[in-house]
PDB file of the backbone (N, CA, C, O) and the ligand in Angstrom, with CONECT records:
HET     ZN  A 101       1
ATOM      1  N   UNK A   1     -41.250  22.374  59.881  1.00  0.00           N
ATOM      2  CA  UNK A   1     -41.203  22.257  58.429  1.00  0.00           C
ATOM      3  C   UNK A   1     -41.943  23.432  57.813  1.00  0.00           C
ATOM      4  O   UNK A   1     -42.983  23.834  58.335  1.00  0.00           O
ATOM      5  N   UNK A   2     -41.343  24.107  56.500  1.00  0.00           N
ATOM      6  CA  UNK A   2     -41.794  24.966  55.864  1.00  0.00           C
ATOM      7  C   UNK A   2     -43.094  24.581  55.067  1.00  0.00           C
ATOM      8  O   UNK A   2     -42.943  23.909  54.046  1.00  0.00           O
ATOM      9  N   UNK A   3     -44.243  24.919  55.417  1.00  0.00           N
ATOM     10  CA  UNK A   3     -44.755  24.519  54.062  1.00  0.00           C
ATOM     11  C   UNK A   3     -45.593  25.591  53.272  1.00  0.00           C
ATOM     12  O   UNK A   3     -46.622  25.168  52.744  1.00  0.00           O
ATOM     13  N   UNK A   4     -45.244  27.125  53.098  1.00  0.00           N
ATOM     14  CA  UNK A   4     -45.804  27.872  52.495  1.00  0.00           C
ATOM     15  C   UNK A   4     -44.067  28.775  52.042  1.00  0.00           C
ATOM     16  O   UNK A   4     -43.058  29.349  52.452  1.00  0.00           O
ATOM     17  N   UNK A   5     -44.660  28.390  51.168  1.00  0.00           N
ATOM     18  CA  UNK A   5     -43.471  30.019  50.455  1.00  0.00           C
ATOM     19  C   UNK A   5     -44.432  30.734  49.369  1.00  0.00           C
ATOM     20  O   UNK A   5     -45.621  30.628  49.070  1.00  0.00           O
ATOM     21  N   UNK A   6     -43.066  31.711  48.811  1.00  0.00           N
ATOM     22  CA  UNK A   6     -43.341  32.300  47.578  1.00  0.00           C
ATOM     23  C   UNK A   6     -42.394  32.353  46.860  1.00  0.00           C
ATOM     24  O   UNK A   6     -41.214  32.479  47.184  1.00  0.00           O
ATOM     25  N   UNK A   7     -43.017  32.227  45.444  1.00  0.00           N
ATOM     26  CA  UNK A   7     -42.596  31.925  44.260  1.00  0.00           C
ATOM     27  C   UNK A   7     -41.695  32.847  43.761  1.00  0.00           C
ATOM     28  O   UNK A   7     -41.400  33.920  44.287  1.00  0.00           O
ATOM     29  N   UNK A   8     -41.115  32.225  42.356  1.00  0.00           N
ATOM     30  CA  UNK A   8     -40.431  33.634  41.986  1.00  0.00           C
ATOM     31  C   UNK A   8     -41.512  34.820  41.497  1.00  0.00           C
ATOM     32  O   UNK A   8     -41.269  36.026  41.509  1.00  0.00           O
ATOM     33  N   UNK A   9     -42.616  34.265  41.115  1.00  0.00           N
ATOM     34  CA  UNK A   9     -43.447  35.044  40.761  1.00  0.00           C
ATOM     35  C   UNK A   9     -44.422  35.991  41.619  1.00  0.00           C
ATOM     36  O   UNK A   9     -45.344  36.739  41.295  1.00  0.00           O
ATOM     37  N   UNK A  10     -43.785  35.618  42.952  1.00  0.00           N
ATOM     38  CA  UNK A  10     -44.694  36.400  44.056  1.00  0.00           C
ATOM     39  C   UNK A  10     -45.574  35.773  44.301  1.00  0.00           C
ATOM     40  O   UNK A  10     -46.151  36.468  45.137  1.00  0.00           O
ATOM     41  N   UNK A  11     -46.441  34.446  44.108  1.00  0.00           N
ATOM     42  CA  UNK A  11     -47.379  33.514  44.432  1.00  0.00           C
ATOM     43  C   UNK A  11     -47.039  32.557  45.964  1.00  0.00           C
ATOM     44  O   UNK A  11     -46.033  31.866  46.125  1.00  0.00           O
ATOM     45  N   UNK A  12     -47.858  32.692  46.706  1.00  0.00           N
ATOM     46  CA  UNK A  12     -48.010  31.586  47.671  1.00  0.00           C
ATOM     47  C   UNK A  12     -47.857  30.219  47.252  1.00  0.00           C
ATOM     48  O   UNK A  12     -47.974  30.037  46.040  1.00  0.00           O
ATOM     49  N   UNK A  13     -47.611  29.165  48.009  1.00  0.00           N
ATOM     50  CA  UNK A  13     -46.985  28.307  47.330  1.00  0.00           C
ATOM     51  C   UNK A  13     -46.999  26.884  48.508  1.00  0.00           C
ATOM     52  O   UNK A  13     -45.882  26.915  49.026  1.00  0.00           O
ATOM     53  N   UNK A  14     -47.736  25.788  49.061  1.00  0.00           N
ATOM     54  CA  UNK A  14     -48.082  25.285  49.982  1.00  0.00           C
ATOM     55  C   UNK A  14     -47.272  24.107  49.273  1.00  0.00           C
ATOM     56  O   UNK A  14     -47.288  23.668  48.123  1.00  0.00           O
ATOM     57  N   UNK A  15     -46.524  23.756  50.475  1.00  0.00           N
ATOM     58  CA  UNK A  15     -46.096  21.943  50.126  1.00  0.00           C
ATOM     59  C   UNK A  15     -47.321  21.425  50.240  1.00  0.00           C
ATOM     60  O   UNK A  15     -48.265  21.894  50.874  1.00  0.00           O
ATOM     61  N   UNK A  16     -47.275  20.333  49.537  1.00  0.00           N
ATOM     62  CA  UNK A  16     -48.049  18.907  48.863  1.00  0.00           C
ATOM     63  C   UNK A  16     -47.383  17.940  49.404  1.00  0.00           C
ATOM     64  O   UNK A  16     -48.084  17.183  50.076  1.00  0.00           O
ATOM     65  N   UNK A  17     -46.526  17.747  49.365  1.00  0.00           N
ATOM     66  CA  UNK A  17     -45.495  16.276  49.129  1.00  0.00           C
ATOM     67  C   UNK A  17     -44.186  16.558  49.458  1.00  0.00           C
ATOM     68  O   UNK A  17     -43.667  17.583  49.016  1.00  0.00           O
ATOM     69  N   UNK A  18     -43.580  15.807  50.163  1.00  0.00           N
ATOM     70  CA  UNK A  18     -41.901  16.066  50.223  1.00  0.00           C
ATOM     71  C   UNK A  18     -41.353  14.414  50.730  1.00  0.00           C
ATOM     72  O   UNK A  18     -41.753  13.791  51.714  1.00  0.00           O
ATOM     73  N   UNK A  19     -40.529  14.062  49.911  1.00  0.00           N
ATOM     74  CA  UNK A  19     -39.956  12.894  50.165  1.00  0.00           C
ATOM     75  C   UNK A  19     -38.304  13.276  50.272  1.00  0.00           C
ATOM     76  O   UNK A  19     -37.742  14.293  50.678  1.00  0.00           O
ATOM     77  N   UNK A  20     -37.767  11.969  49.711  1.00  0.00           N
ATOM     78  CA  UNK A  20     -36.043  11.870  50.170  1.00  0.00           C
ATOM     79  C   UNK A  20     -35.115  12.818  49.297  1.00  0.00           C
ATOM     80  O   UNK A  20     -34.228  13.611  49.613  1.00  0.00           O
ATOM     81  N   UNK A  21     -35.647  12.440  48.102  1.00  0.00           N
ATOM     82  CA  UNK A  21     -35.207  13.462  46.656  1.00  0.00           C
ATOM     83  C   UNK A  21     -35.731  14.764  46.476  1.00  0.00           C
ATOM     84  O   UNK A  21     -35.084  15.777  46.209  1.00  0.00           O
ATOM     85  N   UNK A  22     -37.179  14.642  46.675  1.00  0.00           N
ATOM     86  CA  UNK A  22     -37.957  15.334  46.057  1.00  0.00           C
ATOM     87  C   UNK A  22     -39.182  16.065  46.767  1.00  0.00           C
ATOM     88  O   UNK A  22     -39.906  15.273  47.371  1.00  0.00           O
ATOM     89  N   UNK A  23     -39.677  17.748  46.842  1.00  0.00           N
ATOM     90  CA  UNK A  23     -40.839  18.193  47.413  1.00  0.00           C
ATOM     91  C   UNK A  23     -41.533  18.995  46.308  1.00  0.00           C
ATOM     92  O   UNK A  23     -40.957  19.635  45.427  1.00  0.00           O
ATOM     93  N   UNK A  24     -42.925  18.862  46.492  1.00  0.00           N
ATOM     94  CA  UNK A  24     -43.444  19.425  45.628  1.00  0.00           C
ATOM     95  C   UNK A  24     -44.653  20.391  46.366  1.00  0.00           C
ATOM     96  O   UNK A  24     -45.474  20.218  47.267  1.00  0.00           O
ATOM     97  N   UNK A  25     -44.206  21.712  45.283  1.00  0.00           N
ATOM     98  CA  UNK A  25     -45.327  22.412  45.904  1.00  0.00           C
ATOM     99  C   UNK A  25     -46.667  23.139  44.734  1.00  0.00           C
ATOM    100  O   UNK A  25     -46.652  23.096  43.504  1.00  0.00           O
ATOM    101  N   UNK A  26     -47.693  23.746  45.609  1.00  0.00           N
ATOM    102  CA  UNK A  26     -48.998  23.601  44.704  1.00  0.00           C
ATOM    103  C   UNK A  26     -49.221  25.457  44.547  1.00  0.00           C
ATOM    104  O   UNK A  26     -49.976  25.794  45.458  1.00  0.00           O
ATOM    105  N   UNK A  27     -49.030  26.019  44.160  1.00  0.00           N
ATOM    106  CA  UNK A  27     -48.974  27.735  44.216  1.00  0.00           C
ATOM    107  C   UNK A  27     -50.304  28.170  43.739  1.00  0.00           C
ATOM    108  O   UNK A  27     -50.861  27.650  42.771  1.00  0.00           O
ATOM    109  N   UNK A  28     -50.809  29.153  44.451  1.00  0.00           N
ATOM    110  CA  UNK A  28     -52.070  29.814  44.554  1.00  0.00           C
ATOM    111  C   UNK A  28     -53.031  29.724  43.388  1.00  0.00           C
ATOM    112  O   UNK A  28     -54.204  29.355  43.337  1.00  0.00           O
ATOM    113  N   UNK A  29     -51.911  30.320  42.155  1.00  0.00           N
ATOM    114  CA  UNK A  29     -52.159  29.953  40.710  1.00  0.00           C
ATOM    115  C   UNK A  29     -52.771  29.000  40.134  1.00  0.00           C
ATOM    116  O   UNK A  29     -53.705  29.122  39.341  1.00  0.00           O
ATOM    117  N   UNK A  30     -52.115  27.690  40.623  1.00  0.00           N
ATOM    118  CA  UNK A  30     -52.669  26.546  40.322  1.00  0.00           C
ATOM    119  C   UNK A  30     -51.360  25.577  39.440  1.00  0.00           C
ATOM    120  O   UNK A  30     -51.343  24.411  39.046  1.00  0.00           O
ATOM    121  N   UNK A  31     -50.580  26.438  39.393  1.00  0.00           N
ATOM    122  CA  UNK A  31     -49.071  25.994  39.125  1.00  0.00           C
ATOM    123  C   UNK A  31     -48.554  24.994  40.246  1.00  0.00           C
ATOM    124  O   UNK A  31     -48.892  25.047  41.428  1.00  0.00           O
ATOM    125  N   UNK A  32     -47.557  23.946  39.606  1.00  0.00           N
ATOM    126  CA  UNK A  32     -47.178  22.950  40.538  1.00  0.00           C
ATOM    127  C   UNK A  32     -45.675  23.139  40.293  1.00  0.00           C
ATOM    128  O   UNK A  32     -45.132  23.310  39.202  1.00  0.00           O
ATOM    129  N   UNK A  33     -45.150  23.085  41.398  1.00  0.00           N
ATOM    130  CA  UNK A  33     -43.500  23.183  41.192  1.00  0.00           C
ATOM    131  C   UNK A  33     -42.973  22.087  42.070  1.00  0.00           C
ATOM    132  O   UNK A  33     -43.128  21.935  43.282  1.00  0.00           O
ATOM    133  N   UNK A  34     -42.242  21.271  41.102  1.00  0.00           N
ATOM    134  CA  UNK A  34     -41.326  20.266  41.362  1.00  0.00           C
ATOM    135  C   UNK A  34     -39.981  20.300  41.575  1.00  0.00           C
ATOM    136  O   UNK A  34     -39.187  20.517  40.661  1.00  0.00           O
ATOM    137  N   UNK A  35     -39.587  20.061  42.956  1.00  0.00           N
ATOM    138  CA  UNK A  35     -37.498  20.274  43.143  1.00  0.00           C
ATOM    139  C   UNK A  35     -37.454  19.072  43.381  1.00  0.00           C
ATOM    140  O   UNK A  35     -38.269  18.413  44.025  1.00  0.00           O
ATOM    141  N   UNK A  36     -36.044  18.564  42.632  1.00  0.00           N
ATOM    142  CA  UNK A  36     -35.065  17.634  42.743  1.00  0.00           C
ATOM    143  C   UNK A  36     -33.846  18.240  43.040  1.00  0.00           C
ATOM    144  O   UNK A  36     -33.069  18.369  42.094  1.00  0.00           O
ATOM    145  N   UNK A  37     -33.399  18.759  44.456  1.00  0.00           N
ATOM    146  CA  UNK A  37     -32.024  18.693  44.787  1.00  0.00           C
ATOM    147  C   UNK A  37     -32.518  20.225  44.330  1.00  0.00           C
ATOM    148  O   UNK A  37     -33.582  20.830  44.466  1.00  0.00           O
ATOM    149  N   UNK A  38     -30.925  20.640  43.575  1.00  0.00           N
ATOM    150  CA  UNK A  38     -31.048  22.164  42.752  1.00  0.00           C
ATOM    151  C   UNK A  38     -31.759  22.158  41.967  1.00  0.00           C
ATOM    152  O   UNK A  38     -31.352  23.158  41.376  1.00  0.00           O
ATOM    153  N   UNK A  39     -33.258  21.553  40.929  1.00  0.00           N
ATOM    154  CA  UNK A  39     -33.658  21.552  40.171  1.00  0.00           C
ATOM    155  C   UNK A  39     -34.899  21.625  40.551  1.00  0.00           C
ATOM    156  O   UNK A  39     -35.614  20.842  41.176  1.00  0.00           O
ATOM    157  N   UNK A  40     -35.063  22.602  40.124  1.00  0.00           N
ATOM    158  CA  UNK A  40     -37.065  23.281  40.399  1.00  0.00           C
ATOM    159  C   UNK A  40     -37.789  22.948  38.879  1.00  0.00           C
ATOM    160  O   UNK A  40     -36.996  22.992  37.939  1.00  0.00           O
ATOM    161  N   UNK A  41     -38.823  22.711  38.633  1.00  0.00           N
ATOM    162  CA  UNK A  41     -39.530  22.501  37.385  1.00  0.00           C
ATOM    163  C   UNK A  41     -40.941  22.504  37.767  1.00  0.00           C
ATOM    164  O   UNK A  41     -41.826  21.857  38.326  1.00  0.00           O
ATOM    165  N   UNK A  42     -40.561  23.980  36.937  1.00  0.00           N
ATOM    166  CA  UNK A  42     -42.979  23.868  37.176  1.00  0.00           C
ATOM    167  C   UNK A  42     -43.685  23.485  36.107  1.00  0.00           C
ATOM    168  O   UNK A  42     -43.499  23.451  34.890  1.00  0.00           O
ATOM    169  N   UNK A  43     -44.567  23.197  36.877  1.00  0.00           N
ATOM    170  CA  UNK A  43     -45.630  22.293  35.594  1.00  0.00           C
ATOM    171  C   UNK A  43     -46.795  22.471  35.920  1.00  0.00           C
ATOM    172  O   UNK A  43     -47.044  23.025  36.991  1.00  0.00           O
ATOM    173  N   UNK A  44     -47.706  22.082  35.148  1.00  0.00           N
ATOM    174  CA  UNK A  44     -49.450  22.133  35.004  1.00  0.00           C
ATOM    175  C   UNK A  44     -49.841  20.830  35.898  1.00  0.00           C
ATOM    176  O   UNK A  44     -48.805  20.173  36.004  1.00  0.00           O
ATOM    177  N   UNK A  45     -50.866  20.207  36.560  1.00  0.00           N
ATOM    178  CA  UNK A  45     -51.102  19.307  37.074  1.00  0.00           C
ATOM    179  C   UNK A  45     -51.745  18.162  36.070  1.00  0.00           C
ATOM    180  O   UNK A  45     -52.303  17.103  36.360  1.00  0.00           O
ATOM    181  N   UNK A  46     -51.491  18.702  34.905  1.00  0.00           N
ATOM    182  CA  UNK A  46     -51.867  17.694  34.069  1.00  0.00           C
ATOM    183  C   UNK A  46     -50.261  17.193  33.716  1.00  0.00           C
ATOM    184  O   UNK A  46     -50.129  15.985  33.519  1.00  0.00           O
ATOM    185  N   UNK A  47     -49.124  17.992  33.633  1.00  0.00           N
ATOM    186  CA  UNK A  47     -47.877  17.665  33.591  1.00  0.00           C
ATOM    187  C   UNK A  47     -47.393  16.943  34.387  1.00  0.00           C
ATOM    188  O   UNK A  47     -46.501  16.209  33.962  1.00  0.00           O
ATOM    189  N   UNK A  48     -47.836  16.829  36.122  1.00  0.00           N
ATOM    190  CA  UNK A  48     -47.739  16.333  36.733  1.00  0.00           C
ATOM    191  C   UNK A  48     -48.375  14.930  37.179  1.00  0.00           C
ATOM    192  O   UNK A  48     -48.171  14.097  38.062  1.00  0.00           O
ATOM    193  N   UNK A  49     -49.360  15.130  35.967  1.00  0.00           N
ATOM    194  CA  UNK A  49     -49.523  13.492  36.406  1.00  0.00           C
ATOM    195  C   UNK A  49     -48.959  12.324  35.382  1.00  0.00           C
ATOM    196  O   UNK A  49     -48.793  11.112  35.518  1.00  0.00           O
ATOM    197  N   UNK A  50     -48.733  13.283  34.257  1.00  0.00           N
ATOM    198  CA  UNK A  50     -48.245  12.645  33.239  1.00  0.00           C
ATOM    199  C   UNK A  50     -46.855  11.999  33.929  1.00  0.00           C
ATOM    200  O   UNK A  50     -46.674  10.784  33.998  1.00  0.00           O
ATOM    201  N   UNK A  51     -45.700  13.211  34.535  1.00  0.00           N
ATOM    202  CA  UNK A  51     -45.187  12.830  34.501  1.00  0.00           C
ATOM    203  C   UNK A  51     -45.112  11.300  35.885  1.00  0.00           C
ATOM    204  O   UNK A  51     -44.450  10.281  35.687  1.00  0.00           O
ATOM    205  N   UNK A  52     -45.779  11.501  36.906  1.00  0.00           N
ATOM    206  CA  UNK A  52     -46.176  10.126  37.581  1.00  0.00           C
ATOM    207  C   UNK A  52     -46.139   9.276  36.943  1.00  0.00           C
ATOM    208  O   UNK A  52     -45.122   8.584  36.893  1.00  0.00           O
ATOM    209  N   UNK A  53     -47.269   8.999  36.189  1.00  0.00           N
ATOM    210  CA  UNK A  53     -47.344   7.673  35.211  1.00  0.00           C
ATOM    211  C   UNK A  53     -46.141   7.198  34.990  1.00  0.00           C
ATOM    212  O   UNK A  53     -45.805   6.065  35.333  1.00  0.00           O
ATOM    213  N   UNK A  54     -44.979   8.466  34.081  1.00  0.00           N
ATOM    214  CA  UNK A  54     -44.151   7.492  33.577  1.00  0.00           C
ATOM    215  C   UNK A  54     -42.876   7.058  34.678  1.00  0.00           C
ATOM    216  O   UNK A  54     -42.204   6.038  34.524  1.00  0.00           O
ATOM    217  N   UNK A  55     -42.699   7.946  35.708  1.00  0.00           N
ATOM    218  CA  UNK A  55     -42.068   7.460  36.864  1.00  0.00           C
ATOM    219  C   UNK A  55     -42.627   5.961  37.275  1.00  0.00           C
ATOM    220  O   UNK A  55     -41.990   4.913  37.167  1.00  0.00           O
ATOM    221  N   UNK A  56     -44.094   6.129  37.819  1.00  0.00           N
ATOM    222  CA  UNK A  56     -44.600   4.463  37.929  1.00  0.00           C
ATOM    223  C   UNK A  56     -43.937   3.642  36.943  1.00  0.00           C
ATOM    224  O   UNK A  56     -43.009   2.892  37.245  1.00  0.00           O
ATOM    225  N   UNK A  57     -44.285   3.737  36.044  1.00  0.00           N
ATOM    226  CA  UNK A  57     -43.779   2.879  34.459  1.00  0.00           C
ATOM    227  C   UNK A  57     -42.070   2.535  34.965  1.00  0.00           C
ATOM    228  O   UNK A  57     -41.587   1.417  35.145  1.00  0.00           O
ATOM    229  N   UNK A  58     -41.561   3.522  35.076  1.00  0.00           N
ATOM    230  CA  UNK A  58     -40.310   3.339  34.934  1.00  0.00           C
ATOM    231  C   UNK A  58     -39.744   2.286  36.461  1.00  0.00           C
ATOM    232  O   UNK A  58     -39.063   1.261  36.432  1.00  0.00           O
ATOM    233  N   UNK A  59     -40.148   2.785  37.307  1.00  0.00           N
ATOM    234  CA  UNK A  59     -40.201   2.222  38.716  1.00  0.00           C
ATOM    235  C   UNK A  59     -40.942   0.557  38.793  1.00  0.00           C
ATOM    236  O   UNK A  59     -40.890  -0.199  39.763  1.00  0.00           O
ATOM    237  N   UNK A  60     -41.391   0.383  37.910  1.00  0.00           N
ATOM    238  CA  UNK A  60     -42.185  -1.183  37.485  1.00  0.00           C
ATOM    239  C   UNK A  60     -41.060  -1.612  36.827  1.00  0.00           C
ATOM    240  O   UNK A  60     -40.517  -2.639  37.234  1.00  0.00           O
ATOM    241  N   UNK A  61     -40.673  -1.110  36.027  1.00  0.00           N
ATOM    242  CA  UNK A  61     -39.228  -1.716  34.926  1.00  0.00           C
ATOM    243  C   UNK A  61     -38.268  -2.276  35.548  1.00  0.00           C
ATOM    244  O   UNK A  61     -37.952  -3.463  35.468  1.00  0.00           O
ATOM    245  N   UNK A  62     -37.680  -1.306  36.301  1.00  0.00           N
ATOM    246  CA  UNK A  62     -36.501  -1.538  37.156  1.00  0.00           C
ATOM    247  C   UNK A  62     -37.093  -2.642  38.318  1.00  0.00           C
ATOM    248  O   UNK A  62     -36.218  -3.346  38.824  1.00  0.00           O
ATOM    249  N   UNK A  63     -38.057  -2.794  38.644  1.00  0.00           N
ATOM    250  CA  UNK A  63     -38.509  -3.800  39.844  1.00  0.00           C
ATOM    251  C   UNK A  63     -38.335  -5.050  38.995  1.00  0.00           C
ATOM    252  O   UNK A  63     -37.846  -6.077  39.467  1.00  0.00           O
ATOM    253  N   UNK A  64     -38.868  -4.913  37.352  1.00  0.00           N
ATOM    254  CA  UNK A  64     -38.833  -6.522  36.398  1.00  0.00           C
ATOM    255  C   UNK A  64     -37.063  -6.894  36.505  1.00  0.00           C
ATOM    256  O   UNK A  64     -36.485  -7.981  36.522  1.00  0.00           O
ATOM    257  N   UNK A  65     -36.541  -5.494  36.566  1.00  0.00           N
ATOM    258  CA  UNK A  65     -35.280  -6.000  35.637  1.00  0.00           C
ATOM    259  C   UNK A  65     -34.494  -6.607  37.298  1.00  0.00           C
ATOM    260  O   UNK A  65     -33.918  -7.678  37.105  1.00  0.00           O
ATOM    261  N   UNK A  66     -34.418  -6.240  38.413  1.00  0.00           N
ATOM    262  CA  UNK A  66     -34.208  -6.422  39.541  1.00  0.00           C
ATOM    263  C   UNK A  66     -33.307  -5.669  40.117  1.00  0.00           C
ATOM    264  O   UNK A  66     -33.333  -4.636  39.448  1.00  0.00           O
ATOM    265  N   UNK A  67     -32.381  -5.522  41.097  1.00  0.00           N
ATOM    266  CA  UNK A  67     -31.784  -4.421  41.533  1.00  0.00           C
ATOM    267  C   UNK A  67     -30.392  -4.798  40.711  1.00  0.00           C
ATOM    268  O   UNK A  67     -30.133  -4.081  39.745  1.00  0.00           O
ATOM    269  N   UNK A  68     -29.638  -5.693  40.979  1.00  0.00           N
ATOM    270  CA  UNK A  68     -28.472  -6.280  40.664  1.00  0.00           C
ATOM    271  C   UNK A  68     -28.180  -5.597  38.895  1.00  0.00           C
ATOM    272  O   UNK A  68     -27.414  -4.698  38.548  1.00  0.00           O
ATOM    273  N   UNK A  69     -29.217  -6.528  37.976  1.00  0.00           N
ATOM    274  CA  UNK A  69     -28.615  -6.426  36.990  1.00  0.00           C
ATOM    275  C   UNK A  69     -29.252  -5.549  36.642  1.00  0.00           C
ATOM    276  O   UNK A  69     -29.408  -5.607  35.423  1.00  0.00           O
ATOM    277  N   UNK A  70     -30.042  -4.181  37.375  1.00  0.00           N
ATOM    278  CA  UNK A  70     -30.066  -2.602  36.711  1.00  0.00           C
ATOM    279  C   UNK A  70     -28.773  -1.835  37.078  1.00  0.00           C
ATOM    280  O   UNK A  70     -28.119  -1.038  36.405  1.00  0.00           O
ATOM    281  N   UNK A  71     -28.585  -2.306  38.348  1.00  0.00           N
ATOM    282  CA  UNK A  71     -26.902  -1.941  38.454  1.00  0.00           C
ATOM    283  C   UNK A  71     -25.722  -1.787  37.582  1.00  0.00           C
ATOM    284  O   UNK A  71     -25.069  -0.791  37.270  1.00  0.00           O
ATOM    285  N   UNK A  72     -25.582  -3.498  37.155  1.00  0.00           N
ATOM    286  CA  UNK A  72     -25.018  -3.712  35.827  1.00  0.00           C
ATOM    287  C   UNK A  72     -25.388  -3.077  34.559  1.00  0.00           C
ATOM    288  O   UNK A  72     -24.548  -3.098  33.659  1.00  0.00           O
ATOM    289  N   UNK A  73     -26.174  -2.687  34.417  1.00  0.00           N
ATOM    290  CA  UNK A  73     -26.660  -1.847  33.001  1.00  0.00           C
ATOM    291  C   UNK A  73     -26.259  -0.570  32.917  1.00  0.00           C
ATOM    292  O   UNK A  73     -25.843   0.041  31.932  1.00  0.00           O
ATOM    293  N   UNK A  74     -26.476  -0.072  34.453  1.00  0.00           N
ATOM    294  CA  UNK A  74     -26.131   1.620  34.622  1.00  0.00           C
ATOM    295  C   UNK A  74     -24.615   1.472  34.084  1.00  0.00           C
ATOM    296  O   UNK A  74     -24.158   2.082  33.118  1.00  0.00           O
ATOM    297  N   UNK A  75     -23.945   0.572  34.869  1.00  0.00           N
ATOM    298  CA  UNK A  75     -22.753   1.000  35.415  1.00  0.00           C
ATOM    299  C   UNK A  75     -21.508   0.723  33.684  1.00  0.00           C
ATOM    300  O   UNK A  75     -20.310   0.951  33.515  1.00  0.00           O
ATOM    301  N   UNK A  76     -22.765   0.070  32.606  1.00  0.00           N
ATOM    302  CA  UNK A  76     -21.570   0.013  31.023  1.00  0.00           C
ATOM    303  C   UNK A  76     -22.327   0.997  30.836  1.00  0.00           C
ATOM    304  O   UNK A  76     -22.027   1.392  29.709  1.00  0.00           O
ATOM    305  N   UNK A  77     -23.597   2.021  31.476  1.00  0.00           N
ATOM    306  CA  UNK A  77     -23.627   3.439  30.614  1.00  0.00           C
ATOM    307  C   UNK A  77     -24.439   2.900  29.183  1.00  0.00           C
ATOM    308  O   UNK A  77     -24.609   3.500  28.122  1.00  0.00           O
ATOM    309  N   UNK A  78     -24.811   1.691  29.552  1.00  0.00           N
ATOM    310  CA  UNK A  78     -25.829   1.577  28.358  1.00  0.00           C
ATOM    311  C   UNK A  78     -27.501   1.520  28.811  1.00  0.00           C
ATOM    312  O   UNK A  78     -28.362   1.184  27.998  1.00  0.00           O
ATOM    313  N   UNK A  79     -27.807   1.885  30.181  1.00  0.00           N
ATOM    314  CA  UNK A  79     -29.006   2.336  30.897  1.00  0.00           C
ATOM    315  C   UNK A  79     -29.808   3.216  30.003  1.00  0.00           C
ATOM    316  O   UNK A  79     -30.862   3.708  30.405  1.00  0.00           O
TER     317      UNK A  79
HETATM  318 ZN    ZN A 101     -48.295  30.969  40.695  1.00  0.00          ZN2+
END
């Protein structure tokens, strides 16, 4: 497993985290860069925790609402 690159900016760049979707890495800078699939997004680690929270949040929701009828919600596109 890779866990050092460089950035577009020429910065070193150490994985943190890598799951099924998603790896995140922590760059020399102090910059955090987040990929989903083709989608890279860097952020501040204060961005990054923000955005946690609301993943948790959201990941609590969908556990209330249950698997079935979040299914049903996606699937009239009114999710
Ligand atoms: Zn950097």
């Amino acid at each position: 497993m890779q866990t050092t690159i460089k950035s577009p900016h020429q910065h070193s760049q150490r994985l943190i985290a890598r799951g099924d979707f998603a790896s995140v890495h922590r760059c020399e800078c102090g910059g955090i860069q987040l990929t989903i699939g083709a989608l890279t997004l860097r952020l501040t680690t204060a961005a990054l925790l923000s955005l946690t929270a609301t993943l948790e949040e959201a990941a609590g929701n969908c556990e209330q609402a249950g698997p079935a009828r979040a299914l049903t919600s996606f699937q009239r596109g009114d999710a």
